[in-house]
mmCIF file as gemmi writes it, N, C-alpha and C atoms, coordinates in Angstrom:
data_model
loop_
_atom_site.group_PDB
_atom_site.id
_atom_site.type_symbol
_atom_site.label_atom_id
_atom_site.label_alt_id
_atom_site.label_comp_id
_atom_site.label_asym_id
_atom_site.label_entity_id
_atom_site.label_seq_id
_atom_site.pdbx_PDB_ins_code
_atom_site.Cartn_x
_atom_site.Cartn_y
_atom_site.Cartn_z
_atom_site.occupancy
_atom_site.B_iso_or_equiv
_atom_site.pdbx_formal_charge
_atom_site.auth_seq_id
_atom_site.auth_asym_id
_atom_site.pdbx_PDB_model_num
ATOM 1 N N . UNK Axp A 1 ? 46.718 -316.256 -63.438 1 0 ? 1 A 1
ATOM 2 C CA . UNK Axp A 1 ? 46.945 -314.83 -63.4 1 0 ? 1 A 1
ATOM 3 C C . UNK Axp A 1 ? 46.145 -314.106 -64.475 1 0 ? 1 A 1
ATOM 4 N N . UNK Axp A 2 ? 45.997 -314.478 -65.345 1 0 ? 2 A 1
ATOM 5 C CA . UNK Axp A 2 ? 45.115 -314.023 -66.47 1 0 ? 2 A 1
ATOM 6 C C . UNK Axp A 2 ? 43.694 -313.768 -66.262 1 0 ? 2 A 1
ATOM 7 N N . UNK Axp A 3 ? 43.367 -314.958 -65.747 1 0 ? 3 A 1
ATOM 8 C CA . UNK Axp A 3 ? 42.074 -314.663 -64.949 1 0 ? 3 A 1
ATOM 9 C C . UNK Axp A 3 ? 41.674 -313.777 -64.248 1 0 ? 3 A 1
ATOM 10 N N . UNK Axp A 4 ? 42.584 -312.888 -63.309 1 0 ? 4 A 1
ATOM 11 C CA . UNK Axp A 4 ? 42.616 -312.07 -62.439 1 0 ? 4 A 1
ATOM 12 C C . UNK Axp A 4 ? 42.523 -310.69 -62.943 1 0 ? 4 A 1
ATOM 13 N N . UNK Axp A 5 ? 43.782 -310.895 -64.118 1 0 ? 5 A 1
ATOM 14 C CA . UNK Axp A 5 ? 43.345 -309.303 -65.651 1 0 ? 5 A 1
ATOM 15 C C . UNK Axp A 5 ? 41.919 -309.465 -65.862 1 0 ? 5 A 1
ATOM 16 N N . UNK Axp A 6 ? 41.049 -310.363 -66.442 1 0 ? 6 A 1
ATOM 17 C CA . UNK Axp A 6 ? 40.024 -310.455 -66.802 1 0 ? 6 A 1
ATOM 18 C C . UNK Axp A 6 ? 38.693 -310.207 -66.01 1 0 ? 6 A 1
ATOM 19 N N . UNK Axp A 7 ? 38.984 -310.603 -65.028 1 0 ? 7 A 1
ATOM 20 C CA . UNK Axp A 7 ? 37.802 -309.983 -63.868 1 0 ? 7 A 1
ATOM 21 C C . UNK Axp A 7 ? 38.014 -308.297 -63.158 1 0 ? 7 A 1
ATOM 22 N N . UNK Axp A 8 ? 39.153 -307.609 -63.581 1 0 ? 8 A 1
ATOM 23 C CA . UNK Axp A 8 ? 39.139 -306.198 -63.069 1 0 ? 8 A 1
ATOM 24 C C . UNK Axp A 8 ? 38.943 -305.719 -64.541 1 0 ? 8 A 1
ATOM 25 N N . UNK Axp A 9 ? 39.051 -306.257 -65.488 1 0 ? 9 A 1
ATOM 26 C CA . UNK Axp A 9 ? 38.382 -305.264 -66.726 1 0 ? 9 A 1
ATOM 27 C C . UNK Axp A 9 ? 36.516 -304.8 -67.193 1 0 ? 9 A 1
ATOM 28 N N . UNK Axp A 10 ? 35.731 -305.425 -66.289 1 0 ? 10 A 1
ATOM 29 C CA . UNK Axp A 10 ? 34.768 -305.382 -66.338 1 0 ? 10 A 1
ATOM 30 C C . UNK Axp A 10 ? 34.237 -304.352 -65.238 1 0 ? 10 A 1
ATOM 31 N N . UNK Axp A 11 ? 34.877 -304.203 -64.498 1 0 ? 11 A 1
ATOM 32 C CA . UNK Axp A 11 ? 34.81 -303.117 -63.128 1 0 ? 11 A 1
ATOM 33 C C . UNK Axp A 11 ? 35.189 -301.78 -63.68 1 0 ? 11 A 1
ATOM 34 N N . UNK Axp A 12 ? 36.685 -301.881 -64.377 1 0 ? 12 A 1
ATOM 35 C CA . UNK Axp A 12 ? 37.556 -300.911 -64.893 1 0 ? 12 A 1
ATOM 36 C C . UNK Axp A 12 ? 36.305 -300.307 -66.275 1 0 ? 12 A 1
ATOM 37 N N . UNK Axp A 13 ? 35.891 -300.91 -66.972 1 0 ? 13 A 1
ATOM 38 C CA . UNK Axp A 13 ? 34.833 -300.795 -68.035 1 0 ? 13 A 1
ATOM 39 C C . UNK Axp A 13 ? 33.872 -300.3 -67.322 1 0 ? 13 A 1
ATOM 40 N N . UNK Axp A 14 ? 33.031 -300.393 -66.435 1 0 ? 14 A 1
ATOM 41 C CA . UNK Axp A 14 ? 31.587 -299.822 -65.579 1 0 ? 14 A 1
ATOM 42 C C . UNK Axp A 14 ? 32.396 -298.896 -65.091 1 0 ? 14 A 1
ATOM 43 N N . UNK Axp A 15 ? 33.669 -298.199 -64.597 1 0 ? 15 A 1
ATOM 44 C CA . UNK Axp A 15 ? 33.694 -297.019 -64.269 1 0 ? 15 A 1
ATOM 45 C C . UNK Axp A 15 ? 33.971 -296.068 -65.209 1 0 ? 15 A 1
ATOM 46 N N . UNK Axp A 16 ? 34.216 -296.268 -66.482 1 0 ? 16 A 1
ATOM 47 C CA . UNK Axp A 16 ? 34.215 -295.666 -67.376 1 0 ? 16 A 1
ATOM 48 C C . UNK Axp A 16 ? 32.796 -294.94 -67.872 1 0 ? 16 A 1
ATOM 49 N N . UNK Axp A 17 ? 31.599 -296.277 -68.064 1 0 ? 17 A 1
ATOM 50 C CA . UNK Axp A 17 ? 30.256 -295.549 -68.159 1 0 ? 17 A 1
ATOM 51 C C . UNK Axp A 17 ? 29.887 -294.564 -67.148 1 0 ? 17 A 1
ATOM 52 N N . UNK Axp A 18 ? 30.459 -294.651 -65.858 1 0 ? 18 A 1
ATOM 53 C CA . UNK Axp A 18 ? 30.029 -294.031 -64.893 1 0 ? 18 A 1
ATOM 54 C C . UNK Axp A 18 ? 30.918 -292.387 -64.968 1 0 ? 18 A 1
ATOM 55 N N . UNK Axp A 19 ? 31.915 -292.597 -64.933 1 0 ? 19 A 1
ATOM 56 C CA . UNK Axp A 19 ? 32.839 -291.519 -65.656 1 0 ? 19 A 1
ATOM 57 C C . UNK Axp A 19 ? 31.954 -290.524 -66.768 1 0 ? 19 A 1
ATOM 58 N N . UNK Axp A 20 ? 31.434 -291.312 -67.832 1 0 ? 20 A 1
ATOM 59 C CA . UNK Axp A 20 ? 31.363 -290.569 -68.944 1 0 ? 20 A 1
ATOM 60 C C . UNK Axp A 20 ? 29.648 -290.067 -68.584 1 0 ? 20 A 1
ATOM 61 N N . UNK Axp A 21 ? 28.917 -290.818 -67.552 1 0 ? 21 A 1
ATOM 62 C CA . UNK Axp A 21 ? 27.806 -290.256 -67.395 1 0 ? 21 A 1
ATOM 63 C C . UNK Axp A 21 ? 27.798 -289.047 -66.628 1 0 ? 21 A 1
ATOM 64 N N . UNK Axp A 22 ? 28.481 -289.059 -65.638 1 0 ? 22 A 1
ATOM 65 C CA . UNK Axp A 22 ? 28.762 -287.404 -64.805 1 0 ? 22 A 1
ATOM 66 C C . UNK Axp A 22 ? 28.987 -286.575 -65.827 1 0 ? 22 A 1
ATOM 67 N N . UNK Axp A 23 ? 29.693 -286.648 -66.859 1 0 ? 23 A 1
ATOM 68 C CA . UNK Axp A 23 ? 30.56 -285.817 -67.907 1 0 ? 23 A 1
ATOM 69 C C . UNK Axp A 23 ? 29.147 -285.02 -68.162 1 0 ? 23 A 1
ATOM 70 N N . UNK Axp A 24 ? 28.671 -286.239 -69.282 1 0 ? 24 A 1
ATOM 71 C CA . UNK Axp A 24 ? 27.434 -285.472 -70.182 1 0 ? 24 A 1
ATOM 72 C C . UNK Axp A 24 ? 26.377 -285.023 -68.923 1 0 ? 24 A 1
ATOM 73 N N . UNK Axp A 25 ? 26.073 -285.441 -67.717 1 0 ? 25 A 1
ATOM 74 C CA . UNK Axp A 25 ? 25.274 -284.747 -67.109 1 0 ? 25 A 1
ATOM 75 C C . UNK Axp A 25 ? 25.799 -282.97 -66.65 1 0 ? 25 A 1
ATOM 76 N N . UNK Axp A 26 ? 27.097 -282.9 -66.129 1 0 ? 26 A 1
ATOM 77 C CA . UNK Axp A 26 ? 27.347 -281.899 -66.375 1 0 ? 26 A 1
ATOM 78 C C . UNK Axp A 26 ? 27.374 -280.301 -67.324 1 0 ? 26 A 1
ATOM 79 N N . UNK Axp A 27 ? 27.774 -281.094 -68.674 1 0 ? 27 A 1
ATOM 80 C CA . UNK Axp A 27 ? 27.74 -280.332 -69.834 1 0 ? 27 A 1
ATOM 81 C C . UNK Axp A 27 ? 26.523 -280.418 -70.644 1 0 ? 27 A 1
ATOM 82 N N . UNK Axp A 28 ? 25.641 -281.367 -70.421 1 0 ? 28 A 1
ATOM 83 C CA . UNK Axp A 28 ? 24.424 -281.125 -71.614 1 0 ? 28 A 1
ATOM 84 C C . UNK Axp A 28 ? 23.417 -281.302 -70.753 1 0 ? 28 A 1
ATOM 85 N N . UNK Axp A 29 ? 22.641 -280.061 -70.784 1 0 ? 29 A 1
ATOM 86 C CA . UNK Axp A 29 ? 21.288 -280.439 -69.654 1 0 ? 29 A 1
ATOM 87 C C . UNK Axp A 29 ? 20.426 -280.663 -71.008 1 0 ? 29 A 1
ATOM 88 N N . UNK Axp A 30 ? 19.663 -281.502 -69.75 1 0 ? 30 A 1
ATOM 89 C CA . UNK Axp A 30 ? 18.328 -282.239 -70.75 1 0 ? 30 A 1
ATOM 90 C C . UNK Axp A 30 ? 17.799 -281.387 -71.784 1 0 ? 30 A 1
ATOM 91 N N . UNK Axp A 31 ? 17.676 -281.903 -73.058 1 0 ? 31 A 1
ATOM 92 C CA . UNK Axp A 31 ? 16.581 -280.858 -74.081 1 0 ? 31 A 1
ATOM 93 C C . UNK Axp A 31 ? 17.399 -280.234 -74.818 1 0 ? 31 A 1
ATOM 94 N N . UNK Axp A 32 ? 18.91 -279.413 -74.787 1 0 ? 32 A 1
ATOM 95 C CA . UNK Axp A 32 ? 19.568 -278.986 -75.313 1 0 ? 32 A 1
ATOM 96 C C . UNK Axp A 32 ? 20.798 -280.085 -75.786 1 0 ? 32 A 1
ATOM 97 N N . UNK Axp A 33 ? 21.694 -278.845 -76.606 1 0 ? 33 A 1
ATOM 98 C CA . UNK Axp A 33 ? 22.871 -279.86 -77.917 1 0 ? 33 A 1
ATOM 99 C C . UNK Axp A 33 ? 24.226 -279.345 -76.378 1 0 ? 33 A 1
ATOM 100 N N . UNK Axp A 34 ? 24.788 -280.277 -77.059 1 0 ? 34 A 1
ATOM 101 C CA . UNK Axp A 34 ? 26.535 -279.456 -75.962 1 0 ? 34 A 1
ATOM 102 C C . UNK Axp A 34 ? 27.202 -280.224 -77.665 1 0 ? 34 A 1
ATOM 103 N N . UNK Axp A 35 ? 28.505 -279.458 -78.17 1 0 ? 35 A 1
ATOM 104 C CA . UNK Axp A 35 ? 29.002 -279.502 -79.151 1 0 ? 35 A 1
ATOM 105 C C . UNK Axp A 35 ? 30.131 -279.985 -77.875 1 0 ? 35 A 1
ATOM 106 N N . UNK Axp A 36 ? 30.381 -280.81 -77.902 1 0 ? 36 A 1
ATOM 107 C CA . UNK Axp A 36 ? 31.638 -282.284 -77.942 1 0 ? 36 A 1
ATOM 108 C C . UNK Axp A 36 ? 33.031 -281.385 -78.009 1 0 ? 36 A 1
ATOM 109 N N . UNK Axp A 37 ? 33.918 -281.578 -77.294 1 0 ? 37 A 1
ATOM 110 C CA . UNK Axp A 37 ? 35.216 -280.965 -77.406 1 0 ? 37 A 1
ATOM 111 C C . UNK Axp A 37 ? 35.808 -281.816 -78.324 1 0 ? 37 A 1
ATOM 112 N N . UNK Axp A 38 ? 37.282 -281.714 -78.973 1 0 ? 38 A 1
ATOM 113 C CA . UNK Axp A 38 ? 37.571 -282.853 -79.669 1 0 ? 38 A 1
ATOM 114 C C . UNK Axp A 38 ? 37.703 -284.198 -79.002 1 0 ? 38 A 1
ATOM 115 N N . UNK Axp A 39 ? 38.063 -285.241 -80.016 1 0 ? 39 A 1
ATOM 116 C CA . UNK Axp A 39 ? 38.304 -286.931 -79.112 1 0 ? 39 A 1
ATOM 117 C C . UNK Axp A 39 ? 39.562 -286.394 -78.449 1 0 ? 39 A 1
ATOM 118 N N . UNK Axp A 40 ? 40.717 -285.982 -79.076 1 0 ? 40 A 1
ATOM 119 C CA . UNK Axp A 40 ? 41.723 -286.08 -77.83 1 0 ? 40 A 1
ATOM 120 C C . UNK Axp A 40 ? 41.437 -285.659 -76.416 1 0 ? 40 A 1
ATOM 121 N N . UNK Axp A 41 ? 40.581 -283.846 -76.436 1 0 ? 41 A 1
ATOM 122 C CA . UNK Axp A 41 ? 39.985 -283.79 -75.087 1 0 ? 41 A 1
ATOM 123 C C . UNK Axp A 41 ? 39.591 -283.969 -74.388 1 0 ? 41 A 1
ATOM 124 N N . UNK Axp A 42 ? 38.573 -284.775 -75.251 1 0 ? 42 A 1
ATOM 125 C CA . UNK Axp A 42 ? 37.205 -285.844 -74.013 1 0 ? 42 A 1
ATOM 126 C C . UNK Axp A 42 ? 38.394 -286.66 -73.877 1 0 ? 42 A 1
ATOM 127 N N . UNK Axp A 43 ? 39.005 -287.386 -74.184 1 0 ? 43 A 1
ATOM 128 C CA . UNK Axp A 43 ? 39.865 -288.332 -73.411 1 0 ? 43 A 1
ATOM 129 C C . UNK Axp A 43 ? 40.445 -288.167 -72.233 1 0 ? 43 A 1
ATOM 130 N N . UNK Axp A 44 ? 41.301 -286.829 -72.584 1 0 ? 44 A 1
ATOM 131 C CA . UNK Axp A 44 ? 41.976 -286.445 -71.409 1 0 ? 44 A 1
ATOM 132 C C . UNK Axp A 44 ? 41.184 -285.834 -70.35 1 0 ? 44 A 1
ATOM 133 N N . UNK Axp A 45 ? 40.278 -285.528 -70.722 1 0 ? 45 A 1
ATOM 134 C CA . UNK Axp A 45 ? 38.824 -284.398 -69.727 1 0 ? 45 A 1
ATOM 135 C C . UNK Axp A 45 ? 38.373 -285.752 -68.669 1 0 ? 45 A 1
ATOM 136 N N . UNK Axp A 46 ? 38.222 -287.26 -69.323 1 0 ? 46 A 1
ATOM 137 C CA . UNK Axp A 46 ? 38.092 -288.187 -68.722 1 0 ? 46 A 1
ATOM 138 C C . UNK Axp A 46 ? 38.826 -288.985 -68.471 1 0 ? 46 A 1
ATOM 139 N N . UNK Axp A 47 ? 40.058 -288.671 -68.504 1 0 ? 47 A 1
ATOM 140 C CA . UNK Axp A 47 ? 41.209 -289.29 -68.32 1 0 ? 47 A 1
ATOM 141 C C . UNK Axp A 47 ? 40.819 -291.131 -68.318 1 0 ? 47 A 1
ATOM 142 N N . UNK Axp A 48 ? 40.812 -291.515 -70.178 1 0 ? 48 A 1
ATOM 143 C CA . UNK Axp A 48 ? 40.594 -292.373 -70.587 1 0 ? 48 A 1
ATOM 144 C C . UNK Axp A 48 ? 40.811 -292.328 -71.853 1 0 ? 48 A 1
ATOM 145 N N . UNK Axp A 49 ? 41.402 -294.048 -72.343 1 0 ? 49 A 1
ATOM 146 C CA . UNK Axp A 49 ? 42.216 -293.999 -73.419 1 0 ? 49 A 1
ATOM 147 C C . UNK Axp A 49 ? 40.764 -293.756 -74.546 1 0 ? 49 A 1
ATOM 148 N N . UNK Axp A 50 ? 41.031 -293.393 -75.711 1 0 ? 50 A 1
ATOM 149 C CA . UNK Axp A 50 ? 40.357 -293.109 -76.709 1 0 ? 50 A 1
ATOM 150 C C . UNK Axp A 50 ? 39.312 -293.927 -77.079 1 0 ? 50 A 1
ATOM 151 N N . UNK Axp A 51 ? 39.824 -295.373 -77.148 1 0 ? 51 A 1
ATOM 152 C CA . UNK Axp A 51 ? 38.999 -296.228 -77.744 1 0 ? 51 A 1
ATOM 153 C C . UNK Axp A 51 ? 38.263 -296.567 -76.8 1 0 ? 51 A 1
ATOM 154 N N . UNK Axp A 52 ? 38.488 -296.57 -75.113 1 0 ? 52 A 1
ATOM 155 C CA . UNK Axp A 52 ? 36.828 -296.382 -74.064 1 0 ? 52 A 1
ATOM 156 C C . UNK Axp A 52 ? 36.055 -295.278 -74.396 1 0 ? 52 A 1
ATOM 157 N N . UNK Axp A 53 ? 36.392 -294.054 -74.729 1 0 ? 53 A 1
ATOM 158 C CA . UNK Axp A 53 ? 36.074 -292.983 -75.072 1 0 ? 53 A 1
ATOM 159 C C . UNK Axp A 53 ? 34.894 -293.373 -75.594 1 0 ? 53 A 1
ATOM 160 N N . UNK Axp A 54 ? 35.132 -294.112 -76.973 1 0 ? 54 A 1
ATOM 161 C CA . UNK Axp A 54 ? 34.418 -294.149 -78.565 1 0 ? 54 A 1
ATOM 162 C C . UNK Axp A 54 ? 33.386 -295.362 -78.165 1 0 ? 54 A 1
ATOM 163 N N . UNK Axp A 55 ? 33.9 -296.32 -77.563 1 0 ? 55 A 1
ATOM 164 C CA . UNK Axp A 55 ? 32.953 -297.411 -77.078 1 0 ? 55 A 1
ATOM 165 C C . UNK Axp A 55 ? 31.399 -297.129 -76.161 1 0 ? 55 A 1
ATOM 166 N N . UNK Axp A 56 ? 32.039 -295.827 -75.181 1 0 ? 56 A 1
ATOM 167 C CA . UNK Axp A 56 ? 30.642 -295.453 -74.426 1 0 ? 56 A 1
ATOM 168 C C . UNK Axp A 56 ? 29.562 -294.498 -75.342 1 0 ? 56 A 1
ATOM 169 N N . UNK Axp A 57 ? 30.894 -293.422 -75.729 1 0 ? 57 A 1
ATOM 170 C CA . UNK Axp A 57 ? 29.477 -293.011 -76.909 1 0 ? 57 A 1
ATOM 171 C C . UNK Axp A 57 ? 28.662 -293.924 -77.629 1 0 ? 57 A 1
ATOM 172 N N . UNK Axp A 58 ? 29.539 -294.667 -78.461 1 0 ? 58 A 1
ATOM 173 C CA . UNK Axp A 58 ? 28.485 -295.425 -79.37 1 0 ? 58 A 1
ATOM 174 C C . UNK Axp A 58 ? 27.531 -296.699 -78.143 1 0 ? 58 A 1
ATOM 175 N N . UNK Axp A 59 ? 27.91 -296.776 -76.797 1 0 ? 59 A 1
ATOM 176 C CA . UNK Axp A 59 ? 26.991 -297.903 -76.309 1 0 ? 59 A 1
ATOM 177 C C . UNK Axp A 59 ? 25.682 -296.591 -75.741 1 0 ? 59 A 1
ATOM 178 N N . UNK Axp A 60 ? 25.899 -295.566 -75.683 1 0 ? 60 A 1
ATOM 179 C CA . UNK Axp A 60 ? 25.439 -294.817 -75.099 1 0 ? 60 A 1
ATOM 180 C C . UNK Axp A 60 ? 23.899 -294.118 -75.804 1 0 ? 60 A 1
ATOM 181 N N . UNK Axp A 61 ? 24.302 -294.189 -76.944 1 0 ? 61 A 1
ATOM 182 C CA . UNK Axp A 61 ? 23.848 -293.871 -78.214 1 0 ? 61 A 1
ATOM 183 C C . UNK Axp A 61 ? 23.351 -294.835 -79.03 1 0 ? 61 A 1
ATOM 184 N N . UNK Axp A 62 ? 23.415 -296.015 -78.846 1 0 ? 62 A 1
ATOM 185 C CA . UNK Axp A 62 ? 22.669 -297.157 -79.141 1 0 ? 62 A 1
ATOM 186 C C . UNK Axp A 62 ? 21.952 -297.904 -78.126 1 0 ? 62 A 1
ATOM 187 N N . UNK Axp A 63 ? 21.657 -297.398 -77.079 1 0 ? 63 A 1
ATOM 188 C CA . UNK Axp A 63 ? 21.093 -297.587 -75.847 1 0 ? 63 A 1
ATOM 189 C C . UNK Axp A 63 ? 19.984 -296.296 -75.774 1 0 ? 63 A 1
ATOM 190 N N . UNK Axp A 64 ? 20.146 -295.212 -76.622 1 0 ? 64 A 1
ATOM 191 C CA . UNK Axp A 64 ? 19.141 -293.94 -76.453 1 0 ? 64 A 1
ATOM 192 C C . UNK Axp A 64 ? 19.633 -293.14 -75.187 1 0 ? 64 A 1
ATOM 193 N N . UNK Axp A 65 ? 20.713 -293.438 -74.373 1 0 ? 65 A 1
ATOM 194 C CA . UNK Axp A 65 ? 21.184 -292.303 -73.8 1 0 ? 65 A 1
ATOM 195 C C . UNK Axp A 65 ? 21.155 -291.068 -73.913 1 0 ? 65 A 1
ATOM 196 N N . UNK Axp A 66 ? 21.735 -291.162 -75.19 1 0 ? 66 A 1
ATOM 197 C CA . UNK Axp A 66 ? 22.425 -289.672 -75.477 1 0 ? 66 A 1
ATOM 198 C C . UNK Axp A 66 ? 21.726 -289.489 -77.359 1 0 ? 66 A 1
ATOM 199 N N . UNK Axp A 67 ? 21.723 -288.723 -77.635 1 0 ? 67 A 1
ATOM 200 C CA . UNK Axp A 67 ? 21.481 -288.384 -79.854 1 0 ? 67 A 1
ATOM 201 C C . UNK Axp A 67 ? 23.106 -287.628 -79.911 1 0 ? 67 A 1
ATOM 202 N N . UNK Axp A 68 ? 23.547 -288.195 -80.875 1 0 ? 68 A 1
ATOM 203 C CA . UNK Axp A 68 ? 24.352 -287.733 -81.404 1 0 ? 68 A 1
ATOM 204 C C . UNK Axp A 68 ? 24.353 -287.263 -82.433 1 0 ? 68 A 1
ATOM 205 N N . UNK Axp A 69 ? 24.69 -286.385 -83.229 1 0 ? 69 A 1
ATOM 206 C CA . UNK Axp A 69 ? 25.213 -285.481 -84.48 1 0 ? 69 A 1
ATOM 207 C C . UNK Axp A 69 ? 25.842 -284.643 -84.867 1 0 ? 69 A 1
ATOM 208 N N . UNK Axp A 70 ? 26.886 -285.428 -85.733 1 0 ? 70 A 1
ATOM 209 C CA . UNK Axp A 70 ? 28.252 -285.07 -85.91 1 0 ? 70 A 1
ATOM 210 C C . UNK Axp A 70 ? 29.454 -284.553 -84.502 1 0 ? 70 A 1
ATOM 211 N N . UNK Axp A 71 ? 29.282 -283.779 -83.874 1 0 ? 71 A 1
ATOM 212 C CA . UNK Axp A 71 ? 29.915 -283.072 -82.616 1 0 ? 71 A 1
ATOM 213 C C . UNK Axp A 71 ? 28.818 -283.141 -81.309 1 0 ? 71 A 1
ATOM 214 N N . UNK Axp A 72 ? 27.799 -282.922 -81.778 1 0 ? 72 A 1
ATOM 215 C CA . UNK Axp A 72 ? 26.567 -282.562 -80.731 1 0 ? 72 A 1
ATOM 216 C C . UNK Axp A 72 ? 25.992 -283.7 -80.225 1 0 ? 72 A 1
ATOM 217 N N . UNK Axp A 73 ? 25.73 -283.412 -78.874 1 0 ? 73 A 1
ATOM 218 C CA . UNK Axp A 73 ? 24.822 -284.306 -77.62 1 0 ? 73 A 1
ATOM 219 C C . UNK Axp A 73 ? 24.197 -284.188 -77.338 1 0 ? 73 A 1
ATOM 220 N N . UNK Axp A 74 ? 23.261 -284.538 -77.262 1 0 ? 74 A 1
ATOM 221 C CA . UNK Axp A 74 ? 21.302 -284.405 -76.391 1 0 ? 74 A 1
ATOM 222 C C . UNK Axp A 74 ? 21.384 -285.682 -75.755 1 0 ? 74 A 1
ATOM 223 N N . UNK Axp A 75 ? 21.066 -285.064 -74.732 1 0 ? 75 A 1
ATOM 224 C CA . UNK Axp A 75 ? 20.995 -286.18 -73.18 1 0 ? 75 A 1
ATOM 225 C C . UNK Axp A 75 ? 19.035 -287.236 -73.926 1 0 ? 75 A 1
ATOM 226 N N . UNK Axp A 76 ? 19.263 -287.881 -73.914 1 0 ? 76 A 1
ATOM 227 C CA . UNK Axp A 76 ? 17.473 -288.615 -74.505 1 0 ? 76 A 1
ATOM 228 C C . UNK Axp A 76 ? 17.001 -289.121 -72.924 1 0 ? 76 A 1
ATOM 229 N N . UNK Axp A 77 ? 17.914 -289.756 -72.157 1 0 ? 77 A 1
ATOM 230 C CA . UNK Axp A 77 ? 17.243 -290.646 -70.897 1 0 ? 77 A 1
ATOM 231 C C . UNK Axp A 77 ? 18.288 -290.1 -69.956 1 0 ? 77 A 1
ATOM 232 N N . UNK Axp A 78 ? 18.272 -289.235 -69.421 1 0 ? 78 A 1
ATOM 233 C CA . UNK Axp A 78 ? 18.669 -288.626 -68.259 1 0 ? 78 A 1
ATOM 234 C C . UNK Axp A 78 ? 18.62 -289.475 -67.018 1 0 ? 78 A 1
ATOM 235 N N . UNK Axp A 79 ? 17.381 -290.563 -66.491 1 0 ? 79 A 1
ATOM 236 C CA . UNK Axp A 79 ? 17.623 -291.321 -65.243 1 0 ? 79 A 1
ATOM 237 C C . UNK Axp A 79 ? 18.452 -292.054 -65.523 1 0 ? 79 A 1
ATOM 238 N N . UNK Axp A 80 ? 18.767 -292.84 -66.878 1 0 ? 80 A 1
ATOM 239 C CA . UNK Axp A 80 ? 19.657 -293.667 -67.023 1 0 ? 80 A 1
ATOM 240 C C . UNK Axp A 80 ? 21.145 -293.377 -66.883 1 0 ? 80 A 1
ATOM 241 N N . UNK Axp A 81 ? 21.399 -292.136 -67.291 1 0 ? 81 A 1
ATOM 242 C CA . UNK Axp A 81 ? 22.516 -291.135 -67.252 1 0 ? 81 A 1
ATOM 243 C C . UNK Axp A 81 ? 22.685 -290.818 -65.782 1 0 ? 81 A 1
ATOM 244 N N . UNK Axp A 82 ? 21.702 -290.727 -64.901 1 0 ? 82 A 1
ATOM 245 C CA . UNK Axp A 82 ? 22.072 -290.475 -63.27 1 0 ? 82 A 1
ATOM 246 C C . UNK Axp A 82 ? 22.302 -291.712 -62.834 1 0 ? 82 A 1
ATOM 247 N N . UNK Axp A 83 ? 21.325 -293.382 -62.626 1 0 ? 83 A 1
ATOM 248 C CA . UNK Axp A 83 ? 22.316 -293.964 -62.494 1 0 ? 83 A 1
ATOM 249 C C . UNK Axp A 83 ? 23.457 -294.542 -62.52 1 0 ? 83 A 1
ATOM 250 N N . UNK Axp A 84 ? 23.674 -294.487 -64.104 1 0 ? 84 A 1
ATOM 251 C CA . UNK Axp A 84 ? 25.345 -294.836 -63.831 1 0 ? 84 A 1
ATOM 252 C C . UNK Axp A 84 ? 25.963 -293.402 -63.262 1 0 ? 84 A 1
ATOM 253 N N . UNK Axp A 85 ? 25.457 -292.421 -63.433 1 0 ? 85 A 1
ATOM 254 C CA . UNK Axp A 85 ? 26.544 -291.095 -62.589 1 0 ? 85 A 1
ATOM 255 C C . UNK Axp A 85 ? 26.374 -291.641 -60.647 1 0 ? 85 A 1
ATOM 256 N N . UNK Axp A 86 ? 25.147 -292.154 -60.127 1 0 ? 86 A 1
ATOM 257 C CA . UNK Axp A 86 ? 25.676 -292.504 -58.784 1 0 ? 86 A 1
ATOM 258 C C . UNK Axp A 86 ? 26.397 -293.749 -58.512 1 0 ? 86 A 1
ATOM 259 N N . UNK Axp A 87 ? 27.007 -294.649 -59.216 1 0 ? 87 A 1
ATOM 260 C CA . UNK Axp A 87 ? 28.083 -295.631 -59.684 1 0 ? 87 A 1
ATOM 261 C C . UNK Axp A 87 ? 28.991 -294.831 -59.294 1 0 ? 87 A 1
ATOM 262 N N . UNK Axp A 88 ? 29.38 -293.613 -59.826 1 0 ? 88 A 1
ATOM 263 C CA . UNK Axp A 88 ? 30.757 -293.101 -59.845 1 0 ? 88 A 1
ATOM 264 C C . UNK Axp A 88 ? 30.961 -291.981 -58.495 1 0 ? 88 A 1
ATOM 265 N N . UNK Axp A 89 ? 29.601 -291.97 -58.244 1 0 ? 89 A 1
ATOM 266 C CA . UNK Axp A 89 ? 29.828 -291.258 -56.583 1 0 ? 89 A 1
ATOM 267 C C . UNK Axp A 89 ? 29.935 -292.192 -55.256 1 0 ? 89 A 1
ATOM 268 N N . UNK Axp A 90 ? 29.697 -293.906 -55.409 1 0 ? 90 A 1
ATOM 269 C CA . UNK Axp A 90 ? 30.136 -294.211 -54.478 1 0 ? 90 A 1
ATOM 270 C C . UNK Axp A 90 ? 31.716 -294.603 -54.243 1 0 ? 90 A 1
């Protein structure tokens, strides 16, 4: 049975990137900052617990997705940001 937890957390995890890529494509078009609502909001805005929250930024952002500073987002690789956003449209 454990096994079975362990193979839907990796699915449950890729819809999260996919989740959080629609987000920032929405709110930060390419080239410009979007100032970040707080963590509790983005959580609930993505209806996801905090610490997925904090995990995609920072994979997101150490991948060159996104620049971060302090509050602010700049989209860096936008195709990468659309495919995981068509992940979350099928």
């Amino acid at each position: 049975m454990a096994s079975g937890a362990n193979l839907e957390r990796p699915i449950e995890y890729s819809r999260t990137g996919s989740l959080s890529a629609v987000y920032f494509l929405a709110h930060a078009p390419p080239g410009s900052c979007y100032t970040l609502p707080t963590h509790s909001e983005l959580t609930a805005l993505l209806n996801m617990v905090p610490e997925l929250v904090s995990r995609k930024l920072g994979e997101f952002y150490r991948q060159n997705f996104i620049g971060l500073h302090k509050r602010s987002v700049q989209i860096l690789d936008e195709g990468a940001l659309l495919r995981l956003a068509g992940r979350a449209q099928r």
